[in-house]
VEXTORDO-719793 format. One record per residue: z, y, x of N, C-alpha, C in turn; residue number from 1. Coordinates in nm, 2 decimals, always signed. Layout:
BEGIN
+--------+--------+--------+--------+--------+--------+--------+--------+--------+-----+
!    nc3 !    nc2 !    nc1 !   cac3 !   cac2 !   cac1 !    cc3 !    cc2 !    cc1 ! pos !
+--------+--------+--------+--------+--------+--------+--------+--------+--------+-----+
!      Z !      Y !      X !      Z !      Y !      X !      Z !      Y !      X ! NUM !
...
+--------+--------+--------+--------+--------+--------+--------+--------+--------+-----+
# end
This chain:
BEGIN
+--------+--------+--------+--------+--------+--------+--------+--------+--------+-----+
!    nc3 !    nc2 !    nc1 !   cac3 !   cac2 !   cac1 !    cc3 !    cc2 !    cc1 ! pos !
+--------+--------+--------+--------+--------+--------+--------+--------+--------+-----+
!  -1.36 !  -2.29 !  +1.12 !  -1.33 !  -2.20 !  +1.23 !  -1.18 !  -2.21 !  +1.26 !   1 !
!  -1.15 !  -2.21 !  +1.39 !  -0.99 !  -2.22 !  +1.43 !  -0.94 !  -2.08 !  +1.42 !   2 !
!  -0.81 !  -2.06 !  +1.30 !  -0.77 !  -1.99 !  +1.30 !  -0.68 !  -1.90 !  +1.38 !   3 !
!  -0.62 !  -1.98 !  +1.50 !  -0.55 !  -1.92 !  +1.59 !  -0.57 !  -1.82 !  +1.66 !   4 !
!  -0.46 !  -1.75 !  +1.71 !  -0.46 !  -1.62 !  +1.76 !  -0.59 !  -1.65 !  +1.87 !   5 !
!  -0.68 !  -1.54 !  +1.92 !  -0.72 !  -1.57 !  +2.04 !  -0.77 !  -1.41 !  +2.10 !   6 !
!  -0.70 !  -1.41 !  +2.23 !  -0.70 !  -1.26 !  +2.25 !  -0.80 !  -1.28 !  +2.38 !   7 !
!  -0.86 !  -1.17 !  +2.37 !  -1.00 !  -1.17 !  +2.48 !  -0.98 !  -1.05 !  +2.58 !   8 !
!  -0.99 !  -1.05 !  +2.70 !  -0.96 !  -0.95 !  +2.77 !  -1.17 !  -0.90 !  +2.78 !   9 !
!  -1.13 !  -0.75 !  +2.76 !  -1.29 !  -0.67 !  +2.78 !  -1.33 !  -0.58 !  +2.92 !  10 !
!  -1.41 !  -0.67 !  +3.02 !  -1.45 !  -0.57 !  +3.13 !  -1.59 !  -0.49 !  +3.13 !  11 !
!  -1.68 !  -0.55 !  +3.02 !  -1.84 !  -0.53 !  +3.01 !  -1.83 !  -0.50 !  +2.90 !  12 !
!  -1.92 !  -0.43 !  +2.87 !  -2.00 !  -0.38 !  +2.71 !  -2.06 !  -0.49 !  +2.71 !  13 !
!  -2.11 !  -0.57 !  +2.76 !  -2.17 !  -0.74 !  +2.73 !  -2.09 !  -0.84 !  +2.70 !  14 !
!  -1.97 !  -0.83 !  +2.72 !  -1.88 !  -0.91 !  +2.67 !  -1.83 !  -0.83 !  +2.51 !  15 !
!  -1.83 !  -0.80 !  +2.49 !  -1.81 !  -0.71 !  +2.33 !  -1.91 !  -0.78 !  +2.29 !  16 !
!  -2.06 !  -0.75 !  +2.30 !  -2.16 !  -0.81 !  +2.22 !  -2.17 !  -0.94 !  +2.19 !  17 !
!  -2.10 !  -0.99 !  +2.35 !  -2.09 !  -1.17 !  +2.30 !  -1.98 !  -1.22 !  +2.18 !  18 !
!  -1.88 !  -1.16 !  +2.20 !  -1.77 !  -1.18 !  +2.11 !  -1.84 !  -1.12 !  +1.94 !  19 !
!  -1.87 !  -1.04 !  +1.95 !  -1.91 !  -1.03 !  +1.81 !  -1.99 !  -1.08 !  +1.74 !  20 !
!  -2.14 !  -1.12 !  +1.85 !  -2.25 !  -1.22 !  +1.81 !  -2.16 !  -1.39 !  +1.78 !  21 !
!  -2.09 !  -1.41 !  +1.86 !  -2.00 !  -1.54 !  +1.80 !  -1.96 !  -1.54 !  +1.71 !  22 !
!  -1.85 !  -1.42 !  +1.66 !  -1.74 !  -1.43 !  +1.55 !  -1.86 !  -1.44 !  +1.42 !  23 !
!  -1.98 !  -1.36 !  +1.47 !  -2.06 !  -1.29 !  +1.29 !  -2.09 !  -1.47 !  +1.24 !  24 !
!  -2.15 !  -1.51 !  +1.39 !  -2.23 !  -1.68 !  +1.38 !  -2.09 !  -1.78 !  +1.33 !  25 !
!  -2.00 !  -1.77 !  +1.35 !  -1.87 !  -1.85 !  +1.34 !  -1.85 !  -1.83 !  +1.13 !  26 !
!  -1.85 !  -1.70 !  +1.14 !  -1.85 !  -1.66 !  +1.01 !  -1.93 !  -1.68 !  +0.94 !  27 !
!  -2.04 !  -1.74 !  +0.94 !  -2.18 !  -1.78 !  +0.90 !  -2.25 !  -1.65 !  +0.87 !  28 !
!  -2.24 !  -1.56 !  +0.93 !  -2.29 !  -1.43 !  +0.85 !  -2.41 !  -1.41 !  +0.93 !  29 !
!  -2.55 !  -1.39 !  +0.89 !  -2.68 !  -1.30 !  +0.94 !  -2.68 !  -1.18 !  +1.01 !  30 !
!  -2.72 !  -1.08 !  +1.08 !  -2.73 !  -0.94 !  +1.11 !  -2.74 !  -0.89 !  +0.99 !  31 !
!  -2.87 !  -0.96 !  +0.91 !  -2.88 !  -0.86 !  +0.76 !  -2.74 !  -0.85 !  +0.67 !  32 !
!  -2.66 !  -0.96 !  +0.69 !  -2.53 !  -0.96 !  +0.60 !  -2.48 !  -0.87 !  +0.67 !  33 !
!  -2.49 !  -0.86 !  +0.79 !  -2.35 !  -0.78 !  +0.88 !  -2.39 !  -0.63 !  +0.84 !  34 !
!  -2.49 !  -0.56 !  +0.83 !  -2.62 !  -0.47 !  +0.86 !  -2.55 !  -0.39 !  +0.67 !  35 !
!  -2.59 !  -0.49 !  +0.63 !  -2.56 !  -0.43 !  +0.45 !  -2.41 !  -0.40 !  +0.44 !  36 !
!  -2.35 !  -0.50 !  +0.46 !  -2.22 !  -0.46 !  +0.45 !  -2.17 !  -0.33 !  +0.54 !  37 !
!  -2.21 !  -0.33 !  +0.66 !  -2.21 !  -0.18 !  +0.73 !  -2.29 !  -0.04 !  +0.70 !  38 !
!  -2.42 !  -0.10 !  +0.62 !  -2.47 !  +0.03 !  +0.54 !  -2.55 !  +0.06 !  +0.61 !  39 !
!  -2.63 !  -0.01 !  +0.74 !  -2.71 !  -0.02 !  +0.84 !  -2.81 !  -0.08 !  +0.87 !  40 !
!  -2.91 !  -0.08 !  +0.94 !  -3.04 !  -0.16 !  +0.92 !  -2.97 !  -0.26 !  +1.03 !  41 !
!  -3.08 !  -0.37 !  +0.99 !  -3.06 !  -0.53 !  +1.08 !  -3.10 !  -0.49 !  +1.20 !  42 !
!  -3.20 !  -0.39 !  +1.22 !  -3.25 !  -0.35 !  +1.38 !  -3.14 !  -0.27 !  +1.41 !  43 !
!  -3.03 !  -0.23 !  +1.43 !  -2.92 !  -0.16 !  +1.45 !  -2.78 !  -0.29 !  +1.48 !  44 !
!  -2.83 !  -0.38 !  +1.40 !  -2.72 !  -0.47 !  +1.45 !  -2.76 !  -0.55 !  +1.56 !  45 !
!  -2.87 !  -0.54 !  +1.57 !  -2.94 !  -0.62 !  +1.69 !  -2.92 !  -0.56 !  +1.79 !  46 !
!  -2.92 !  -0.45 !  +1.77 !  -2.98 !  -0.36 !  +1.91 !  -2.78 !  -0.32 !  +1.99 !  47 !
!  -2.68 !  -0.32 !  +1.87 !  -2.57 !  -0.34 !  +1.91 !  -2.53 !  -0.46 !  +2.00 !  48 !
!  -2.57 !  -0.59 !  +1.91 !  -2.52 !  -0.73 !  +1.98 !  -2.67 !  -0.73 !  +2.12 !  49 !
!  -2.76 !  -0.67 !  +2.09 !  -2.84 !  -0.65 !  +2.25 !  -2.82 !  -0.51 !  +2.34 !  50 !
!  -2.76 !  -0.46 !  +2.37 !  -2.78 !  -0.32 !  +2.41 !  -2.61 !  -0.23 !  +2.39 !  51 !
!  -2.49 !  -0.33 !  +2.32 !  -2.38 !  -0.25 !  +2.33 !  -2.30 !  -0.11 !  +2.41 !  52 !
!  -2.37 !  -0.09 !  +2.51 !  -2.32 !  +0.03 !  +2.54 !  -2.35 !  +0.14 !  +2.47 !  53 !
!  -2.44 !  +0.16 !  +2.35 !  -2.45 !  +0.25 !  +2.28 !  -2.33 !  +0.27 !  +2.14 !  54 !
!  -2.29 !  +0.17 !  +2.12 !  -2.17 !  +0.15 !  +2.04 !  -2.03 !  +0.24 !  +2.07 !  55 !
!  -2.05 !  +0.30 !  +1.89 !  -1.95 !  +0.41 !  +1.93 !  -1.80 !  +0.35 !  +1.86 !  56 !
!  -1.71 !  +0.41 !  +1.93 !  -1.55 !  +0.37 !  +1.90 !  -1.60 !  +0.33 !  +1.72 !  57 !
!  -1.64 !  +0.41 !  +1.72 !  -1.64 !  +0.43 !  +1.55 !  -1.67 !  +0.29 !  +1.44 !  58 !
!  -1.79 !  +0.23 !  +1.54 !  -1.90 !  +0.12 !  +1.46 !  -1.80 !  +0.02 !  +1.53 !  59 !
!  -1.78 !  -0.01 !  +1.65 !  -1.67 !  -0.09 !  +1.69 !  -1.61 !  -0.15 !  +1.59 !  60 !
!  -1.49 !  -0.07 !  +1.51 !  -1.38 !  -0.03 !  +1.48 !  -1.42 !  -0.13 !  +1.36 !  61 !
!  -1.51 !  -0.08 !  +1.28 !  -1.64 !  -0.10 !  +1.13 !  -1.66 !  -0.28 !  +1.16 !  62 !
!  -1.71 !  -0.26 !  +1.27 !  -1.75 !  -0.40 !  +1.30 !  -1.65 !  -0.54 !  +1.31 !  63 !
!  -1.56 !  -0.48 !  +1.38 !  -1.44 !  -0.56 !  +1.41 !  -1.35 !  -0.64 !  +1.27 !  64 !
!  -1.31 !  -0.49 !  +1.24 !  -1.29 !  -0.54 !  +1.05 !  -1.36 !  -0.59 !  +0.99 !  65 !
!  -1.44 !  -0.54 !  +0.94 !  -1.56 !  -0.65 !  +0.91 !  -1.57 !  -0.82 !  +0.90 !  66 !
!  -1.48 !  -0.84 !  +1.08 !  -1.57 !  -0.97 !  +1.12 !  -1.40 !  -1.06 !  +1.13 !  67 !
!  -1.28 !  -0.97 !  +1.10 !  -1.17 !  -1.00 !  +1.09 !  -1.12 !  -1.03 !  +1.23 !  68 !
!  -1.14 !  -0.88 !  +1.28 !  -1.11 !  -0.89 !  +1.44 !  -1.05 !  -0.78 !  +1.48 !  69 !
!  -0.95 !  -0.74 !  +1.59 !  -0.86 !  -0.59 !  +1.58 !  -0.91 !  -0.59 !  +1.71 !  70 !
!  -0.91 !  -0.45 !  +1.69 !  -0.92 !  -0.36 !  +1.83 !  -0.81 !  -0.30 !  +1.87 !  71 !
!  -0.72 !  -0.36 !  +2.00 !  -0.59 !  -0.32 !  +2.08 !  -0.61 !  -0.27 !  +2.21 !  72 !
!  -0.53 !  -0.13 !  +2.21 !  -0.55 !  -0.10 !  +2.34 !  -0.38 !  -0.12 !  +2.42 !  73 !
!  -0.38 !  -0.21 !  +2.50 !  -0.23 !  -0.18 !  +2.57 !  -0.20 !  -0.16 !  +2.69 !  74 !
!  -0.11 !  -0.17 !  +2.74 !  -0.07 !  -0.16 !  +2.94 !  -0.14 !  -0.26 !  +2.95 !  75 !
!  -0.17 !  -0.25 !  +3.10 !  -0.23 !  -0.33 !  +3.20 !  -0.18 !  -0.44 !  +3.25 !  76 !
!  -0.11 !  -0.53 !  +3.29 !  +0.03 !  -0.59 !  +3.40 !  -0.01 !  -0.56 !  +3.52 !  77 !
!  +0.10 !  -0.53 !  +3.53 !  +0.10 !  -0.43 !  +3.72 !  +0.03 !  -0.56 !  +3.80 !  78 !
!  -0.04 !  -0.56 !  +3.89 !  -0.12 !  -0.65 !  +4.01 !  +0.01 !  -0.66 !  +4.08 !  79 !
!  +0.05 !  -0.80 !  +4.14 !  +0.18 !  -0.84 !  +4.23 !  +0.10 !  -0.87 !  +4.37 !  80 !
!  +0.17 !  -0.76 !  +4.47 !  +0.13 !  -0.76 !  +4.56 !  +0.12 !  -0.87 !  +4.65 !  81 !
!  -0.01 !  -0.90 !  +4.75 !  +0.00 !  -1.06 !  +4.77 !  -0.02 !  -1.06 !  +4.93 !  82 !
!  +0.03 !  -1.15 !  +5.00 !  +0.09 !  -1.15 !  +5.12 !  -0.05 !  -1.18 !  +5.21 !  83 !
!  -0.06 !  -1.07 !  +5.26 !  -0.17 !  -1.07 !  +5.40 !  -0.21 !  -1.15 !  +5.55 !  84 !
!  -0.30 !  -1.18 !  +5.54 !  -0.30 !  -1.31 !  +5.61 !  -0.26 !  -1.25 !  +5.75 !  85 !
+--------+--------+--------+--------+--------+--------+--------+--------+--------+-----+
# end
């Protein structure tokens, strides 16, 4: 796996599930691996990487570390106003 920084911008709760269903598969890890080490059933990790809008800051946070991934929140970059036809 390529170590490099890679930062992901998030507009969907479907885009979280994809990034994490990659990172667990990148990491060669199962649901059941991810599931035990979270202290959770494999139907919970599924239903996370299917159904993420139920995912709380909390399991996020659990999961991210886990999968050796941070959760950053920062400014926006201001939109540069663009010239009207």
């Amino acid at each position: 796996m390529n170590t490099a920084s890679k930062e992901q911008r998030l507009t969907t709760p479907g885009q979280v599930a994809d990034i994490l269903r990659k990172r667990r598969k990148a990491k060669g890890l199962s649901q059941t691996d991810v599931a035990f080490k979270l202290g959770v059933s494999q139907a919970r990790v599924s239903a996370i990487e299917s159904a993420p809008a139920s995912l709380t800051l909390e399991r996020l946070i659990a999961i991210a570390n886990l999968l050796d991934l941070e959760v950053v929140l920062r400014d926006r970059p201001r939109k540069t106003a663009t010239a009207a036809w």
